[in-house]
C-alpha positions in Angstrom: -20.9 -11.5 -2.0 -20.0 -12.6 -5.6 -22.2 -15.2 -7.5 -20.9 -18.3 -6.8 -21.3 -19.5 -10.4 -19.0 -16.5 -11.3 -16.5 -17.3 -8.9 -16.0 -20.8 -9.9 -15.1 -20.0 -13.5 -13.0 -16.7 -12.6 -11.0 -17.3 -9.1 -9.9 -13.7 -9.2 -13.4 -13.2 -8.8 -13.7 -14.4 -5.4 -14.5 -12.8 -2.7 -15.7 -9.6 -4.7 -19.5 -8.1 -4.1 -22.0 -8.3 -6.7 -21.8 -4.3 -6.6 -17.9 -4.4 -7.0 -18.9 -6.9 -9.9 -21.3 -4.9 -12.1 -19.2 -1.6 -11.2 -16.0 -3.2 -13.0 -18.4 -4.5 -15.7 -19.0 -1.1 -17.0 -15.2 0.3 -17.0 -12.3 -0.9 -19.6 -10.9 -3.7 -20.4 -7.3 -3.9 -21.2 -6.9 -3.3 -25.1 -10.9 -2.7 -25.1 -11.7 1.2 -26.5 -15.2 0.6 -25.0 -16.5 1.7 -21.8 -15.4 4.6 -18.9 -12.5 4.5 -16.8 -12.1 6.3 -13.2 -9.5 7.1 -11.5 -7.7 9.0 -8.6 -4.9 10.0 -11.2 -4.3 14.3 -11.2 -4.2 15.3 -14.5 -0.2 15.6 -14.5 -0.4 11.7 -13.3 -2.5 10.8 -15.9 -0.2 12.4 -18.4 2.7 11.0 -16.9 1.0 7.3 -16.7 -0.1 7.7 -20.6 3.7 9.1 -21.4 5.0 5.9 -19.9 3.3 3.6 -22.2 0.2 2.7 -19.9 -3.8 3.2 -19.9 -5.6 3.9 -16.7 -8.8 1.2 -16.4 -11.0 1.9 -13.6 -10.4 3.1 -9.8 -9.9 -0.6 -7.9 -10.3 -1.0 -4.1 -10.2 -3.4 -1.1 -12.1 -3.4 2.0 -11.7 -5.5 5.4 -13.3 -5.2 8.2 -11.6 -6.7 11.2 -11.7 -7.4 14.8 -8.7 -6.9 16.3 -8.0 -9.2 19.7 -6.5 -8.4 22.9 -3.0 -8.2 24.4 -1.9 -6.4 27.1 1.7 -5.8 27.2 3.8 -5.8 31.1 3.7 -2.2 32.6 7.3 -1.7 33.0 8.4 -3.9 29.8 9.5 -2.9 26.1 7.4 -5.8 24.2 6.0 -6.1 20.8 2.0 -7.1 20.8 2.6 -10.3 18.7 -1.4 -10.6 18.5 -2.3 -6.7 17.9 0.7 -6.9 15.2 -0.7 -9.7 13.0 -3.9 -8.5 12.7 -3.2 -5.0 11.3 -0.9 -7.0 9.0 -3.2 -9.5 8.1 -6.7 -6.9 7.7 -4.2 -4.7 5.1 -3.0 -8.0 3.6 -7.0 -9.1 2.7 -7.6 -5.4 2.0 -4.8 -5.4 -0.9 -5.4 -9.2 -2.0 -9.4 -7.6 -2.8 -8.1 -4.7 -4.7 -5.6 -7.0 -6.9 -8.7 -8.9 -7.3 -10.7 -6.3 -8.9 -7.3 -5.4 -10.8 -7.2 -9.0 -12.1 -11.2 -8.6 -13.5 -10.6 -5.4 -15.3 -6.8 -7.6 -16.9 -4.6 -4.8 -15.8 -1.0 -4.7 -15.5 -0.6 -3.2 -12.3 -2.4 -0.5 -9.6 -0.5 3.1 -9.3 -1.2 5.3 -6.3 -2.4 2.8 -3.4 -3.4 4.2 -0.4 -3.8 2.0 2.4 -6.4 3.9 5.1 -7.3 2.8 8.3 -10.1 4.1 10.3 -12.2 3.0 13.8 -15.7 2.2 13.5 -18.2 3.9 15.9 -20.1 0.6 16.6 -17.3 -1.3 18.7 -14.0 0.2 19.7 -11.8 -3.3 18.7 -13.3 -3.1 15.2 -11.3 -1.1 12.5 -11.6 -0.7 8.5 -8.7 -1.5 6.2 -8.8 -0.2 3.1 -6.6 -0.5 -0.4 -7.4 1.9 -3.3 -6.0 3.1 -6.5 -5.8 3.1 -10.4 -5.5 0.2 -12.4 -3.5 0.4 -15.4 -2.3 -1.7 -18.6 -0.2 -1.2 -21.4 -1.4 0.8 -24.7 -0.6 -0.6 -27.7 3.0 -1.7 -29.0 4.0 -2.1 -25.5 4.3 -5.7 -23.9 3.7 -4.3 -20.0 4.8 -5.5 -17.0 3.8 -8.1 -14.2 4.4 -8.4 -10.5 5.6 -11.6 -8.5 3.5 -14.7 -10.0 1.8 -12.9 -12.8 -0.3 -10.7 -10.4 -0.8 -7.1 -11.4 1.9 -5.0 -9.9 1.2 -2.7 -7.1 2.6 0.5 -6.5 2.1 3.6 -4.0 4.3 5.9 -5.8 2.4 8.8 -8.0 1.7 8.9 -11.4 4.9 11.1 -12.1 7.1 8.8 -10.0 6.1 6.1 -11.6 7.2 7.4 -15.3 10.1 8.9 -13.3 11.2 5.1 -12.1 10.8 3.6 -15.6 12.8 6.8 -17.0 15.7 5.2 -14.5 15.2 1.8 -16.1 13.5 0.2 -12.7 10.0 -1.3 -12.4 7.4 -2.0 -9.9 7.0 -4.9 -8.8 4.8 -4.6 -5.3 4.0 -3.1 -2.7 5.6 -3.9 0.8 5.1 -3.5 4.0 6.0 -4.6 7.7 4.2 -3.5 11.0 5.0 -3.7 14.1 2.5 -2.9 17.8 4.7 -2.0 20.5 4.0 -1.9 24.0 6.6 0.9 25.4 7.4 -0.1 29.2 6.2 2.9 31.5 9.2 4.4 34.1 8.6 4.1 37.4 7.9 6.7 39.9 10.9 7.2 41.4 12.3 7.9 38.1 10.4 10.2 36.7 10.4 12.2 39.8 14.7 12.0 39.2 14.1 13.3 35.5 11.7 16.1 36.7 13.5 19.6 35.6 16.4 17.9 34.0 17.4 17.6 30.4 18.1 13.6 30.1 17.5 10.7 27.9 14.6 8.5 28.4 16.7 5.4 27.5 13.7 3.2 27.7 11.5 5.0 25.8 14.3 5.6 23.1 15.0 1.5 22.4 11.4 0.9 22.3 11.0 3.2 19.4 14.2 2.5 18.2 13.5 -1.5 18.0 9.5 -1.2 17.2 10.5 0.7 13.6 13.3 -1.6 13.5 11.2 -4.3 13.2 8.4 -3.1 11.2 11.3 -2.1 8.5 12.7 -5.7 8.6 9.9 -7.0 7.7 9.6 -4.5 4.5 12.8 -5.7 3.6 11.4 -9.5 4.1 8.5 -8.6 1.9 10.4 -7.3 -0.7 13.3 -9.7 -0.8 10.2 -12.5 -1.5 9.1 -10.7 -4.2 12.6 -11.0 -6.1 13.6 -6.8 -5.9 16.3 -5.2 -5.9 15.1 -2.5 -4.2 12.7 -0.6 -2.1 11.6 3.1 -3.1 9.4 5.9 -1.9 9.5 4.3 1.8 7.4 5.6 4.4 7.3 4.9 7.9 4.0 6.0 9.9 3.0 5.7 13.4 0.0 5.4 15.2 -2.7 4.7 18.4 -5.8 4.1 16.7 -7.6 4.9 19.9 -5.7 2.1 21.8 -4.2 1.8 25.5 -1.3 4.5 26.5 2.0 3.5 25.9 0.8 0.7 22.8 1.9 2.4 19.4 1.9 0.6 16.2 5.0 1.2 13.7 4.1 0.8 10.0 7.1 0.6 7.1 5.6 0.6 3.1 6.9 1.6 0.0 7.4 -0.3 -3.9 9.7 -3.2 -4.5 11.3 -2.4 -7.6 13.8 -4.2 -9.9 15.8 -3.7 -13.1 13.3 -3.7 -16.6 15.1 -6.1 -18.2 14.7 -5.0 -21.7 16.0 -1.5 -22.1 13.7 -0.8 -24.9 10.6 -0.6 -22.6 12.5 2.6 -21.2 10.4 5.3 -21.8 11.6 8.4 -23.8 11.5 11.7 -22.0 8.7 13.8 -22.0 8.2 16.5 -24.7 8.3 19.8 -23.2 5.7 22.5 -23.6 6.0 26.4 -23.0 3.3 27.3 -20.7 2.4 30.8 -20.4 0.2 32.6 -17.7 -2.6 34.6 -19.1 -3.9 35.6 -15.6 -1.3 38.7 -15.4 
């Protein structure tokens, strides 16, 4: 892990490899010319992300590895998996706190494009990876930037064109929210399903177990957002998923950017110049 002599003098350091360390050494600083930057910016998004008043710095990520625990859910009940739903919050919630980390060591304003990706590891079937990635960015010169909640970088999962696009609006970023939810949908009994077989009916159970598991997971979007002082919630997406677990256990993931109003209008971007492009390959 880090050096613990760096990690005392730098908290944001915390917590970071010595790989992760000597990686970020060798990318920019903000307001430094020196050094590369990376990045999982298209070209468009890192013309839209330099039209916008911004620089990119260096490709940022977070990783956790976690252990999810057990809980069964009752065969014939609708029940959320109060266990099962805190740790996929909570492995995400390290995963991000590692990328704002490396975000904080290279001084940037904010990360653009976050992915969050979650995959099973071969080696034991209640072991999963979390992981955060995307670009960090700060402002170019003449341009004061922008902050999220408590002077952490903002966070965003919107593109590099939907980014300039919400600043052209006069809305920033603030952070990136999420809620999730691990539902255990109650299975029908025999009886019933033998009733349904050949008709066209509604599944009543089935529909207010999805209904409430998404209601849930978006609540606590909302929740997230609400504590970070936004007006707002943009480029929401709602996702849902197994990951290899028991029948009838699903878990329901909201996310999306927490944006408010930029409070001084001159930070409002100008639109884009246009340019005539024509094809050659006729």
């Amino acid at each position: 892990m880090a050096d613990e002599t760096s990690s005392q003098a730098n908290p944001a350091l915390a917590g970071l490899p010595k790989h992760a360390l000597e990686r970020l050494q060798g990318l920019r600083e903000a307001g430094q010319s020196g050094g590369i930057f990376t990045s999982d910016l298209s070209v468009n998004e890192f013309l839209m992300v330099r039209e916008a008043g911004f620089e990119p710095l260096g490709l940022v990520v977070g990783s956790c590895i976690y252990h999810v625990g057990i809980q069964y859910g009752s065969w014939g009940q609708n029940q959320e998996l109060n266990v099962i739903s805190q740790a996929m919050y909570q492995a995400r919630e390290l995963a991000m706190t590692r990328m704002e980390q490396e975000a904080l060591t290279l001084m940037a304003d904010g990360v653009v494009g976050v992915r969050l990706e979650v995959k099973r590891l071969g080696w034991d079937s209640d072991i999963l990876e979390f992981m955060a990635i995307g670009t960090a960015i700060a402002h170019s010169a003449g341009h004061p930037g922008f902050k999220g909640p408590k002077g952490m970088p903002f966070t965003s999962d919107l593109s590099g064109q939907d980014f300039w696009m919400l600043l052209r609006a006069g809305h920033r970023p603030l952070a990136m929210v999420m809620g999730s939810c691990v539902y255990h949908v109650a299975h029908q009994g025999v009886f019933k399903a033998m009733g349904n077989v050949g008709r066209n009916v509604e599944i009543t159970q089935f529909t207010q177990a999805m209904y409430d598991a998404r209601e849930l997971a978006m609540e606590r979007m909302q929740n997230e957002a609400k504590e970070s002082g936004a007006d707002g919630v943009v480029g929401v997406q709602l996702h849902e998923g197994s990951h290899n677990w028991q029948p009838h256990v699903i878990e329901f993931f909201a996310v999306g950017t927490a944006v408010k109003p930029i409070e001084d209008k001159a930070l409002i971007p100008e639109p884009a110049s246009p340019q005539i492009v024509i094809p050659v390959n006729d």
